[in-house]
ChimeraX commands (.cxc) that place a marker at each C-alpha (Angstrom):
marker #1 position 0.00,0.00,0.00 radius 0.5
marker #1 position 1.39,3.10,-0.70 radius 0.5
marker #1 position 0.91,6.58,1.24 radius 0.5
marker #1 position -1.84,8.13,-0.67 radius 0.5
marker #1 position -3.82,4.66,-0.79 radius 0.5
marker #1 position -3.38,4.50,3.14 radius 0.5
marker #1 position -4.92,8.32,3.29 radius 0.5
marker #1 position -7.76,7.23,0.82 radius 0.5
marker #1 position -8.96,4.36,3.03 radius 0.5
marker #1 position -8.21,5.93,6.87 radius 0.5
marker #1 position -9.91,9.44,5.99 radius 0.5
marker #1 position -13.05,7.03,5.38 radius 0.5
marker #1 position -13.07,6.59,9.18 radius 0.5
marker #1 position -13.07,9.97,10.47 radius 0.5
marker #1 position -15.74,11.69,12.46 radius 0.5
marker #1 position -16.97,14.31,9.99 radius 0.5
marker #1 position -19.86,15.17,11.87 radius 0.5
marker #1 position -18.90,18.80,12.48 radius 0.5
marker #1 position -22.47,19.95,13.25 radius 0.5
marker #1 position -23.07,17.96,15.91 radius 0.5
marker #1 position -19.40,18.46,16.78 radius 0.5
marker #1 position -19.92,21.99,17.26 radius 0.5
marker #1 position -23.20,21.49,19.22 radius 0.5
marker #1 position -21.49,19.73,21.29 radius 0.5
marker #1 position -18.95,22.35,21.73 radius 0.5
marker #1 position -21.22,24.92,22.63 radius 0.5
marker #1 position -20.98,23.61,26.28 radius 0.5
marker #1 position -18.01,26.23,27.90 radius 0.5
marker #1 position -17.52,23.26,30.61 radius 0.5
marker #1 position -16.50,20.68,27.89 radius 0.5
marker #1 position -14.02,23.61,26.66 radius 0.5
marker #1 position -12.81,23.50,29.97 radius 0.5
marker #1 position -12.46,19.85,30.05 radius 0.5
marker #1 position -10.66,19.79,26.92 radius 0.5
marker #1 position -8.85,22.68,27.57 radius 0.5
marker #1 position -7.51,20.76,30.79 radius 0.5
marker #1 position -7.09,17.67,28.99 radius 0.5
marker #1 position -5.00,19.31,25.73 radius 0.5
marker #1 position -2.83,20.56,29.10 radius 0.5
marker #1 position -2.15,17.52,31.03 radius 0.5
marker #1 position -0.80,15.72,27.64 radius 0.5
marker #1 position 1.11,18.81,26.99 radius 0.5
marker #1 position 2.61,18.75,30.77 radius 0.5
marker #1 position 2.62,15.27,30.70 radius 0.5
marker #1 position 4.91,15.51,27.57 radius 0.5
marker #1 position 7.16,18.27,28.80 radius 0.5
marker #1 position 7.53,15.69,32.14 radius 0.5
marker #1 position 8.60,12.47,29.89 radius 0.5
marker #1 position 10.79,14.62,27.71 radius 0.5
marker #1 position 13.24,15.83,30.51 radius 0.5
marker #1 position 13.40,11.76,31.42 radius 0.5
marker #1 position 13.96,11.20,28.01 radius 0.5
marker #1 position 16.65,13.84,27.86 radius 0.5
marker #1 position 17.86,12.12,31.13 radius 0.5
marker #1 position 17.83,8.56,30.14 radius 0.5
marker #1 position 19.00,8.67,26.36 radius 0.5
marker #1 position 20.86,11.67,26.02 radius 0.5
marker #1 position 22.99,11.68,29.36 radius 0.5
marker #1 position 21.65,15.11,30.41 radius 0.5
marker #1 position 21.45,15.66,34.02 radius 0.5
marker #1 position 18.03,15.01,35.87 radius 0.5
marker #1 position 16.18,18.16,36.50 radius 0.5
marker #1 position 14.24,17.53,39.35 radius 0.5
marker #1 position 13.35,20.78,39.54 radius 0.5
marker #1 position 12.09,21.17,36.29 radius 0.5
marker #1 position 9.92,17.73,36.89 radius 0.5
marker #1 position 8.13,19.49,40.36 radius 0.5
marker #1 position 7.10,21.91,38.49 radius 0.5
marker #1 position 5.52,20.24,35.37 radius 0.5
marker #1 position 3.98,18.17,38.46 radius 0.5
marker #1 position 2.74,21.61,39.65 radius 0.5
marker #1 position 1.58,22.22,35.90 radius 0.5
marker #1 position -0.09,19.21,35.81 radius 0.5
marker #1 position -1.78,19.66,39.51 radius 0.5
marker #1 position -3.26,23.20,37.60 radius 0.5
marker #1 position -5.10,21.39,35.37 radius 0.5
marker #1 position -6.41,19.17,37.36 radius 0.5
marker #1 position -7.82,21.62,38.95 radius 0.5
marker #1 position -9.78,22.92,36.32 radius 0.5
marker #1 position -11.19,19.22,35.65 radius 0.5
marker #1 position -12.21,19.07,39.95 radius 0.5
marker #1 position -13.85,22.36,39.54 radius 0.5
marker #1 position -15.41,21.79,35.98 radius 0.5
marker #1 position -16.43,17.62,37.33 radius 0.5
marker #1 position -17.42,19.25,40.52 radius 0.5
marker #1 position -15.31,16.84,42.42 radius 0.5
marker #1 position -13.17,17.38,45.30 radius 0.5
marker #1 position -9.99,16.34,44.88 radius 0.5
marker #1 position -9.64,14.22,48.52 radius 0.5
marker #1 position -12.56,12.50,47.34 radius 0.5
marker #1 position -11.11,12.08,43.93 radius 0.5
marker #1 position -7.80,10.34,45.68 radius 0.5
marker #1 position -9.39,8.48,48.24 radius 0.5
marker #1 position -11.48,6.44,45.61 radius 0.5
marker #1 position -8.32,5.58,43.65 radius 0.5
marker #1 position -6.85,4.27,47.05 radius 0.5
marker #1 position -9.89,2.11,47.60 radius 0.5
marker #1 position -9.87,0.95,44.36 radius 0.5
marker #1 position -6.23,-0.13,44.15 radius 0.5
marker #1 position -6.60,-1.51,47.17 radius 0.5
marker #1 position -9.44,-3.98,45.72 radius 0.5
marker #1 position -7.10,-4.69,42.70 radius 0.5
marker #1 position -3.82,-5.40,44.14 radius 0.5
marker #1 position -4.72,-5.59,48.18 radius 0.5
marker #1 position -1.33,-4.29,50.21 radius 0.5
marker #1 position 1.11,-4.85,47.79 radius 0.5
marker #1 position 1.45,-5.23,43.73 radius 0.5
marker #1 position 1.82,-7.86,41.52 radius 0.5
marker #1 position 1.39,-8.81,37.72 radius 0.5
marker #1 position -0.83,-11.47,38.32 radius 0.5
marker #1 position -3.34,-9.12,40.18 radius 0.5
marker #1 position -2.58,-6.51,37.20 radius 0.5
marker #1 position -3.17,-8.63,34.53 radius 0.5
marker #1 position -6.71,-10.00,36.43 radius 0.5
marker #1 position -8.38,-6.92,37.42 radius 0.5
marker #1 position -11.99,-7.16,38.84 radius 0.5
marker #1 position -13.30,-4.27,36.73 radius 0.5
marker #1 position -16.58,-4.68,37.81 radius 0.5
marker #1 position -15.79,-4.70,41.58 radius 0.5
marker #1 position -13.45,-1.16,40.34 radius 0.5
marker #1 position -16.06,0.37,38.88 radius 0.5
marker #1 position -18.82,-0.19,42.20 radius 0.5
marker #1 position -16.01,1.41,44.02 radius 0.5
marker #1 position -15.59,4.12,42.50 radius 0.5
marker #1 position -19.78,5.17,42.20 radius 0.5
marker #1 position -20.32,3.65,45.77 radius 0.5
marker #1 position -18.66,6.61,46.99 radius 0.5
marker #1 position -19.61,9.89,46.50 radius 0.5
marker #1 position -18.76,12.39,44.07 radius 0.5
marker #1 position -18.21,15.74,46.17 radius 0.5
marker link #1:1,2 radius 0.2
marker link #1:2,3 radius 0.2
marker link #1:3,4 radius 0.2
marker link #1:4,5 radius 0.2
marker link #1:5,6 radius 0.2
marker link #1:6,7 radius 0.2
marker link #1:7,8 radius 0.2
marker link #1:8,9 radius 0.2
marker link #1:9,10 radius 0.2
marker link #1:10,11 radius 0.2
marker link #1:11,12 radius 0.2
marker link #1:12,13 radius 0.2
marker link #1:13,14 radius 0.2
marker link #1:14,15 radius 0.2
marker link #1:15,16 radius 0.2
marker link #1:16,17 radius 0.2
marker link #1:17,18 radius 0.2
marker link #1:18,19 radius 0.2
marker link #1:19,20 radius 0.2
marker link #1:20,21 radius 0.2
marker link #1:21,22 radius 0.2
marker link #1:22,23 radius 0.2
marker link #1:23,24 radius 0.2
marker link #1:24,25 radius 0.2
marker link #1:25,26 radius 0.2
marker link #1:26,27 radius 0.2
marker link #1:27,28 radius 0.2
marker link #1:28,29 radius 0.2
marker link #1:29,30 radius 0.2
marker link #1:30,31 radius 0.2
marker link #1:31,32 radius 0.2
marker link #1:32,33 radius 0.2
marker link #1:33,34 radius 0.2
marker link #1:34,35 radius 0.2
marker link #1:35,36 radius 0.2
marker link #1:36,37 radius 0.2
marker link #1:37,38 radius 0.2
marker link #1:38,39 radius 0.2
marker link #1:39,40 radius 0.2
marker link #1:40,41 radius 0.2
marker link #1:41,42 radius 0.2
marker link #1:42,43 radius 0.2
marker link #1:43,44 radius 0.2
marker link #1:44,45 radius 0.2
marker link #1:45,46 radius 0.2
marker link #1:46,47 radius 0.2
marker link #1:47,48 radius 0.2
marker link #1:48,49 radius 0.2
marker link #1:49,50 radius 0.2
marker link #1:50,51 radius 0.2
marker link #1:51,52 radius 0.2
marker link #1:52,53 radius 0.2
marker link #1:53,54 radius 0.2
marker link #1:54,55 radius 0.2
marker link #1:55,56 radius 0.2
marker link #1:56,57 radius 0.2
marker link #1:57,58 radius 0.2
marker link #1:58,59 radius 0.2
marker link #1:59,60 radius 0.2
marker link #1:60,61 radius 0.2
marker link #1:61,62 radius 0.2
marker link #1:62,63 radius 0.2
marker link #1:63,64 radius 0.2
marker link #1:64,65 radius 0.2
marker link #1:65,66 radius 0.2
marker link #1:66,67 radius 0.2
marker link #1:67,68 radius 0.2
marker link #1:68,69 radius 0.2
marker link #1:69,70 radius 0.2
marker link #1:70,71 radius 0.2
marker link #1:71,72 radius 0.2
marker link #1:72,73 radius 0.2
marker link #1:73,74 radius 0.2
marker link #1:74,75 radius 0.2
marker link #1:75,76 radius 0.2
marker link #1:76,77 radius 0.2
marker link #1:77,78 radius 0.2
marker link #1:78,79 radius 0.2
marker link #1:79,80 radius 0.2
marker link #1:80,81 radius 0.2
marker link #1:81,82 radius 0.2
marker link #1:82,83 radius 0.2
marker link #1:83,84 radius 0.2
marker link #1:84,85 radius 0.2
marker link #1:85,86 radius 0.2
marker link #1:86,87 radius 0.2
marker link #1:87,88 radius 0.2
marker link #1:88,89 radius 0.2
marker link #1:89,90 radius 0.2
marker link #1:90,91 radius 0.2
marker link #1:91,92 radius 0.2
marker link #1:92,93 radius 0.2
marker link #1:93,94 radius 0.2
marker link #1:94,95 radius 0.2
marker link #1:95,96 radius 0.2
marker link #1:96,97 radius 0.2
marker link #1:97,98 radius 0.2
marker link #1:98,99 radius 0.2
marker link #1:99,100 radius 0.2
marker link #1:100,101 radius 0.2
marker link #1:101,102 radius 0.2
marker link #1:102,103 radius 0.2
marker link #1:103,104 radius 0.2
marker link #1:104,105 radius 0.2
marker link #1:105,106 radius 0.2
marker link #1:106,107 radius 0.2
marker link #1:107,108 radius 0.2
marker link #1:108,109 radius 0.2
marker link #1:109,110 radius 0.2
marker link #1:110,111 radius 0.2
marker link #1:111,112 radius 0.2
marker link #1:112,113 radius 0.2
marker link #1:113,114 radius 0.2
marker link #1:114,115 radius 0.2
marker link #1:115,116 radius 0.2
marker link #1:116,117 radius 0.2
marker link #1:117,118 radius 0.2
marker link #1:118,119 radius 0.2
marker link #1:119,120 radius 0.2
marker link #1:120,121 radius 0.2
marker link #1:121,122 radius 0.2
marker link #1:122,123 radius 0.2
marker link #1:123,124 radius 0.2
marker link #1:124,125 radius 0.2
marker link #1:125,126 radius 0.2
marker link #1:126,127 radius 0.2
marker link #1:127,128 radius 0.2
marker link #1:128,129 radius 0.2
marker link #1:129,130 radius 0.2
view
């Protein structure tokens, strides 16, 4: 297959529904959403590149730099508590309770690989929202 074939057949399996993506788009809080989202990938990114720069280049490890992409990351996560209407204790005590259901005290691949998704999932509507 050749470039121009591949673009042929993938562009057949975009969403082209612009209308109804632009309805949807008309709610500010999903801008919010995605404007936190489009931020934690970016932060995320600037976090594994100064590993990367670390690990493969030799550079030295700027720890510094990392807390504050952390920080950068922690600011958009705000915007997703505030925009979810979540509180972020709550937020963190569910993902305790739920990794404590999937691995107990201590981690393991087997308990990785076999996750109780259903039992995950009651955990984390059981307990409430904000």
């Amino acid at each position: 297959m050749n470039p121009s074939e591949y673009v042929k057949l993938a562009i057949k399996t975009e969403s082209t529904n612009f209308a109804a993506m632009d309805e949807r788009l008309s709610d500010n809080g999903l801008k919010r959403l995605l404007h936190a989202g489009i931020g934690l990938s970016t932060e995320s990114g600037e976090f594994l590149d100064a590993l990367k720069k670390h690990i493969f280049y030799g550079k030295e490890l700027d720890r510094v730099n990392l807390a504050e992409e952390m920080g950068d990351l922690f600011w958009y996560l705000a915007i997703v508590s505030d925009e979810l209407g979540v509180n972020m204790e709550d937020v963190m005590e569910r993902n305790i309770s739920k990794l404590k259901a999937r691995y107990g005290e201590k981690f393991s691949e087997e308990k990785a690989e076999n996750r109780d998704l259903n039992t995950e999932r009651e955990i984390l509507e059981k307990q409430k929202m904000n």
